[in-house]
C-alpha positions in Angstrom: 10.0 3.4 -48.2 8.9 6.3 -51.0 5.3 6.2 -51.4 5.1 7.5 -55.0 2.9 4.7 -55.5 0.5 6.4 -54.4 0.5 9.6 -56.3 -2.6 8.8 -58.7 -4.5 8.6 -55.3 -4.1 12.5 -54.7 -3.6 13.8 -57.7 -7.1 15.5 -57.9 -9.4 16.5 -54.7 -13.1 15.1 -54.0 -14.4 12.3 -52.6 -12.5 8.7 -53.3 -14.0 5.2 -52.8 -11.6 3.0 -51.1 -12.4 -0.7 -51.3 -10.6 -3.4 -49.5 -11.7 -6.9 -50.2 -10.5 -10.6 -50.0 -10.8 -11.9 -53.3 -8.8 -15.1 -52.7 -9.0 -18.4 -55.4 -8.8 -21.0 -53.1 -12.4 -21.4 -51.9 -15.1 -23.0 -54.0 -16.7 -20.9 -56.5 -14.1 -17.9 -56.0 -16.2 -15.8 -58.5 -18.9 -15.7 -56.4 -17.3 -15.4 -53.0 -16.1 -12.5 -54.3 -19.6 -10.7 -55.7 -20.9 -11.9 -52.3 -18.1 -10.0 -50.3 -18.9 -7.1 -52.8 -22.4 -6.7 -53.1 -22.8 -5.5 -49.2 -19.7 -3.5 -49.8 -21.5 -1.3 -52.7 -24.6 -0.5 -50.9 -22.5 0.5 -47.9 -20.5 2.9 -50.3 -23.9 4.2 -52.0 -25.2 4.6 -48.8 -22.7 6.9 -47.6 -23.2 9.4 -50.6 -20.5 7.6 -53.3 -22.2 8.4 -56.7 -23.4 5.2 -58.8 -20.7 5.4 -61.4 -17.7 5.7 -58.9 -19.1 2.3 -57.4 -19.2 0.7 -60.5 -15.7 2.2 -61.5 -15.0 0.2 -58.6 -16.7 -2.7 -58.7 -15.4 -3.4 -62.4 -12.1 -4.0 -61.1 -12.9 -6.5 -58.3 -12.0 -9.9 -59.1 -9.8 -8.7 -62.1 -7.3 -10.5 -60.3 -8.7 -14.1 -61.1 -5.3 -15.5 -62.9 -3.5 -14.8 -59.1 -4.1 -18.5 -57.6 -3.9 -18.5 -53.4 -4.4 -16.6 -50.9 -4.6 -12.5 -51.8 -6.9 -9.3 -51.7 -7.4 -6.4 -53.6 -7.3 -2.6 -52.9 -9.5 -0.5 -55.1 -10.0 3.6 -55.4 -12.0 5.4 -58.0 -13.4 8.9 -58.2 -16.0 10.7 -60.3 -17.2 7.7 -62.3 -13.2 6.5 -62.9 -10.7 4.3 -61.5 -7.7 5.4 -59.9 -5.8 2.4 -59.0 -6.5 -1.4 -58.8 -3.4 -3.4 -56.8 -3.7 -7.2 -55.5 -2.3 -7.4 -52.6 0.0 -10.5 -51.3 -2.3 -10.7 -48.1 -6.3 -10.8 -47.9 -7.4 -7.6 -46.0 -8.2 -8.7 -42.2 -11.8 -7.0 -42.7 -13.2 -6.1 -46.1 -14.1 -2.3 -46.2 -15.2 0.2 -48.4 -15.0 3.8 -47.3 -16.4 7.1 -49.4 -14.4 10.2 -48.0 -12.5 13.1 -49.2 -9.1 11.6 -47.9 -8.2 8.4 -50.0 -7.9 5.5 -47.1 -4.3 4.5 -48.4 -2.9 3.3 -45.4 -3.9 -0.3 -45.5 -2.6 -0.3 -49.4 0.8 1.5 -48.0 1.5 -1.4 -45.6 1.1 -3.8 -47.7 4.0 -2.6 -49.5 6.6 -2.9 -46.3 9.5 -3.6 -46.8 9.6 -2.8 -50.7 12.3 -4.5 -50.6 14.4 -5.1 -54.1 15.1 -8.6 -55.0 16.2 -11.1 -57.9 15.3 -14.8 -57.7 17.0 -17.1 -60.7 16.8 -20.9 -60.9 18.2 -23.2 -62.9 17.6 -26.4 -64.0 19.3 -28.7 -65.3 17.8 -30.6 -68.7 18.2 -33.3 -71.0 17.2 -33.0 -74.6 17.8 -35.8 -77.6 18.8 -33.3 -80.6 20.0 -35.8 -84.1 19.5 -38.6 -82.0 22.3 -37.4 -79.3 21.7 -37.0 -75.9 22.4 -32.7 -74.6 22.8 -31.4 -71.2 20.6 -28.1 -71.4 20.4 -25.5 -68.5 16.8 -23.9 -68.2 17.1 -20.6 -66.6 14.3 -19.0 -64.7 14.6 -15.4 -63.4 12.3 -12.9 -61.6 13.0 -9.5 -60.1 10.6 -7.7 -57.8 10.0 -5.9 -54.4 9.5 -7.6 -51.8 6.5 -8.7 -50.6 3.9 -6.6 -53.5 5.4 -8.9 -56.6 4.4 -12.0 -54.4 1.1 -11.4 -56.5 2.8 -8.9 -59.1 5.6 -10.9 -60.6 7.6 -9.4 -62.9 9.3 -13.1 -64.5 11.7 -13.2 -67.3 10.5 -16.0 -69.9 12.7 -19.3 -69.3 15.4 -19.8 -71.5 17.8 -22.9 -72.4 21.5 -22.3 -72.7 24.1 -25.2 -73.2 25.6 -26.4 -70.7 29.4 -25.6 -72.3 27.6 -21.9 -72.8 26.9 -21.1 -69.1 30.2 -19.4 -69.0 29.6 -16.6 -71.4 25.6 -16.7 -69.7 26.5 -16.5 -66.6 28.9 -13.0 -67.5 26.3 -11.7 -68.9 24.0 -11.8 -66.0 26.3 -10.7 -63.6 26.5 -7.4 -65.7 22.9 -7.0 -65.2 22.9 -7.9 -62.0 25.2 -4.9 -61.4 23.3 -3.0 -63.4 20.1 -4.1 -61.2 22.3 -3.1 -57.6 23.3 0.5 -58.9 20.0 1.4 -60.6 16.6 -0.6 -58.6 18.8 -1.3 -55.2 18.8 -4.7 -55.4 20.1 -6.0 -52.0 19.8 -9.8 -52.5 19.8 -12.2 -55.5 18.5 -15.4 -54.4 20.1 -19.0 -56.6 18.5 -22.4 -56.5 18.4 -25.4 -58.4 21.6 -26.9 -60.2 24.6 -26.7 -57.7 27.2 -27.0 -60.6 25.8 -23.5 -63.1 25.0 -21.7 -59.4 28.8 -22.2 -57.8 30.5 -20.7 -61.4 28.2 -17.3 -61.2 29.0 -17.0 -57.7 32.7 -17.7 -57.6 32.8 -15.7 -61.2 30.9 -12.5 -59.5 32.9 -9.3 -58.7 33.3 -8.5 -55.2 31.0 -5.8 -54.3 28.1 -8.6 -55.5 29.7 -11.1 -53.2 27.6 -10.6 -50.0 24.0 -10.0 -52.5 24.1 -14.0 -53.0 22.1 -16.5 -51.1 22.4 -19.8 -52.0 19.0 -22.2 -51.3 20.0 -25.8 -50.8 16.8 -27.3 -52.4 18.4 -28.2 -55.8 14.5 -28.6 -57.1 12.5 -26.2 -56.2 8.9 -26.3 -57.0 7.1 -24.5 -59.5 5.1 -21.4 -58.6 1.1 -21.7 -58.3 -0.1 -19.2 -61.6 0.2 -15.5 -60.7 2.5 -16.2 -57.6 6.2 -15.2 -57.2 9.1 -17.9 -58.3 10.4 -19.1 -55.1 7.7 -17.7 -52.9 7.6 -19.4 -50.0 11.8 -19.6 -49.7 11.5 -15.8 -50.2 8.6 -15.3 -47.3 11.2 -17.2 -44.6 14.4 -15.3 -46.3 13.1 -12.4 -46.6 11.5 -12.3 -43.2 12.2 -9.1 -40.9 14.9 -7.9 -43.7 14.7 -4.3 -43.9 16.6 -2.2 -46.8 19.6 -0.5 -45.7 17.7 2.8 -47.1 15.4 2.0 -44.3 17.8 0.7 -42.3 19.8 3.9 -41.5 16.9 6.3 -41.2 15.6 3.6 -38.4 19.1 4.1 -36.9 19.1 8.0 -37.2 15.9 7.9 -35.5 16.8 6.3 -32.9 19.6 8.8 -32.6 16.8 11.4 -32.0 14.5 9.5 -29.5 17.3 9.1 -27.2 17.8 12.7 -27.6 14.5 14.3 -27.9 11.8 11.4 -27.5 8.9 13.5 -27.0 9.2 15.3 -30.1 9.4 12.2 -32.1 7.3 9.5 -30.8 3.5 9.1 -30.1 0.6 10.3 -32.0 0.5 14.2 -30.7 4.3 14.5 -31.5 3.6 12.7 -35.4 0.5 15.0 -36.1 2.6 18.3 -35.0 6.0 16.9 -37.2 3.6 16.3 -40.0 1.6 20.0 -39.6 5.0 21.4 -39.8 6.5 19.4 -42.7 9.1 18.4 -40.5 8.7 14.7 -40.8 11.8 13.0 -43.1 10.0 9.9 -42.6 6.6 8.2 -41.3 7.2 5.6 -38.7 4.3 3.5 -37.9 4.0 0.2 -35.5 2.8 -2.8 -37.9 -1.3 -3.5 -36.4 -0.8 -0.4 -34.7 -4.0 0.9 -32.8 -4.8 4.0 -34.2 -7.0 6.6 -32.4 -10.6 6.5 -33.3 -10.3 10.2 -35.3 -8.0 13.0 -36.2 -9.2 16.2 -37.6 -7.8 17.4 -41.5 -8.8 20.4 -43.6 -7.9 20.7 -47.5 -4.4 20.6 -47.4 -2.1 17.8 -46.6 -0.7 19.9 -43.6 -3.9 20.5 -42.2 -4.3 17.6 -39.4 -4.6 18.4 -35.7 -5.8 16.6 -32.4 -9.0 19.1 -32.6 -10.7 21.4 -34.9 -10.4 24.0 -32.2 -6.5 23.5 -33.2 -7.3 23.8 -36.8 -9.2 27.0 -36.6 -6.2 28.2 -34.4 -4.4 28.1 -37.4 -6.5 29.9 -39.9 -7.9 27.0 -41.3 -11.5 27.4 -42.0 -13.1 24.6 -43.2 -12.3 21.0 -41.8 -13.4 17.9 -40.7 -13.6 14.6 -38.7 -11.1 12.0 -40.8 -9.9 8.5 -40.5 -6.5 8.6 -38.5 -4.5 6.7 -41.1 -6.3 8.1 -44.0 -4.9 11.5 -42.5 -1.4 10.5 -41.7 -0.7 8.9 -44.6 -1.8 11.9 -46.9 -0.1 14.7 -44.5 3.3 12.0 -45.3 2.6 11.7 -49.3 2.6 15.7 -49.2 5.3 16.7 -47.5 7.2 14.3 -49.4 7.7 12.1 -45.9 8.8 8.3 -46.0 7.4 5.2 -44.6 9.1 2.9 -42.2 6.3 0.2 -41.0 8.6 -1.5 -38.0 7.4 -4.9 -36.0 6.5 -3.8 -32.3 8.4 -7.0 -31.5 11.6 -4.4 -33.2 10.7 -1.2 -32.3 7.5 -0.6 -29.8 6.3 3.3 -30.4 3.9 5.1 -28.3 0.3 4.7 -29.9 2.2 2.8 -32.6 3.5 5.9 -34.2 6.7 7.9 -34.5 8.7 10.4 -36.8 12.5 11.4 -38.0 12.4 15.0 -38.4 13.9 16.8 -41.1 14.9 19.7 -38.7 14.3 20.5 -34.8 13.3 24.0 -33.6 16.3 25.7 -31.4 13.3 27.5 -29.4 9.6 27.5 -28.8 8.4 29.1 -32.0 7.0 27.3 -34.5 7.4 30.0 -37.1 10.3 28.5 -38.7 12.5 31.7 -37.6 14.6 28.9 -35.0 15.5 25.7 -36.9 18.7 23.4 -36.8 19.2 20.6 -39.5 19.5 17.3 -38.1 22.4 15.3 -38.7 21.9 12.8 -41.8 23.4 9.7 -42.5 24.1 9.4 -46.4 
């Protein structure tokens, strides 16, 4: 997974507030839940230094999220009296939390994202309607692309429209040239029918092969209608969907496990991730889903600048550094040296303090200096 998502999080330096907070509708009086949950939230952030107008940057945004029915959270950052980014998030935060620090705490936000994985859902119903007295077949067609699991609160729906039934033919070309269009230029891996059995079997069987194996076919011809603000076909697409990973993702899992059978302890476990990252030899970030981070890591300025100790830090010239977050740290070191994200299930893949790395590049000898490097073998 890229995590240009979260470029407006480091695009200027100084302290950012990071707030994390359930702000679920389906309680009584969500409104206030929500300013209750908040309230102790902003006097922890004001207490920690955060200036007044960055916590009400922040505390503007919370709840802005009120037409999302269900079940959801929201992460918030702002700096210097503005706001940086407002998502809702498809799952409520385990623990609400608001942190003031010079390293954006992005990581929760980041894993939220996992799989990011690209998706169409289209239903169709079938209608009646009485036009000059006659009875019409009518075919309303619902459609909604997104990634996977973020646009379960962040739907991106087409507006319904009703063809004819004798004009599905020419419809149904039509969307299969955007649905091409979809697989070369956003990735889509699966397009997801439901509803009338008769419109659904002519795009499949009409579809050119190389679309073929993107169809799934849901046997519920009636699906229900999504709750306001929720994903069409939500809860079909959380069991689908489940433990899919994109090929993208897919064969850098495989090309790291091509290196851990070679070279495990330079790619696995938290003193082998923070030296790949210090080195910008990290292709991707691997990190265990409800991994147990350690309690800190030490950063400096620059995204490169994490080590085990400050003594390390120093070491390497650095002279000015601190105590920082662990995921706040990683996350950051990966944004900067361009690095992906793979968040794998333990149940998958179980890595050493819940964190691992595919390197870009191993060192032929001991040296550090850059003056030794092979490239490692690269699928695609």
């Amino acid at each position: 997974m890229k995590l240009q998502f979260l470029s407006a999080l480091y695009e200027r330096h100084g302290p950012v507030a990071s707030v994390y907070l359930d702000t679920s509708r389906d309680v009584d009086d969500p409104d206030r839940a929500v300013e209750l949950r908040w309230r102790s939230l902003r006097e922890s952030l004001l207490a920690h230094g955060a200036d007044p107008a960055t916590v009400e940057a922040a505390g503007r945004a919370l709840g802005t999220d009120a037409p999302v029915s269900g079940p959801h959270g929201q992460a918030v950052f702002a700096a210097e009296g503005e706001l940086l980014l407002a998502a809702c998030l498809p799952e409520p935060p385990v623990h609400a939390s608001a942190r003031y620090g010079v390293v954006p705490d992005a990581l929760p936000f980041a894993l939220q994202h996992a799989p990011d994985l690209a998706y169409t859902a289209l239903v169709i119903h079938r209608t009646h309607t009485m036009d000059t007295g006659n009875a019409e077949d009518e075919l309303e067609v619902e459609r909604e692309s997104g990634r996977w699991p973020m646009s379960r609160v962040a739907a991106g729906r087409t507006p319904s429209r009703r063809i004819p039934v004798d004009g599905w033919a020419q419809e149904a070309e039509q969307l299969l040239a955007e649905f091409a269009e979809q697989v070369e230029a956003r990735g889509t891996e699966v397009i997801v029918l439901a509803g009338d059995p008769w419109a659904a079997n002519t795009l499949t069987r009409e579809a050119p092969r190389h679309l073929h194996d993107r169809f799934v076919r849901l046997r519920d011809g009636h699906p229900r209608r999504p709750q306001p603000g929720r994903a069409l076909l939500e809860a079909e697409l959380r069991s689908l969907l489940a433990g899919k990973v994109p090929e993208h993702d897919r064969q850098r899992l495989d090309a790291f496990h091509a290196q851990r059978a070679r070279r495990q302890e330079e790619v696995e476990g938290l003193a082998a991730t923070v030296t790949a990252l210090q080195r910008g030899q990290a292709r991707a970030l691997l990190v265990n889903r409800r991994a147990r981070l350690p309690d800190r890591l030490w950063a400096g300025a620059e995204p490169t600048h994490l080590a085990l100790s400050g003594a390390e830090l120093t070491a390497f010239g650095v002279g000015y550094y601190w105590e920082e977050e662990p995921g706040a740290a990683l996350i950051r070191a990966a944004y900067g040296t361009q690095a992906e994200l793979l968040v794998v299930e333990p149940e998958e893949v179980s890595l050493e303090d819940g964190l691992g790395v595919l390197l870009r590049y191993v060192d032929t000898d001991a040296r550090a200096d850059g003056a030794g490097r092979k490239e490692e073998p690269w699928p695609g």
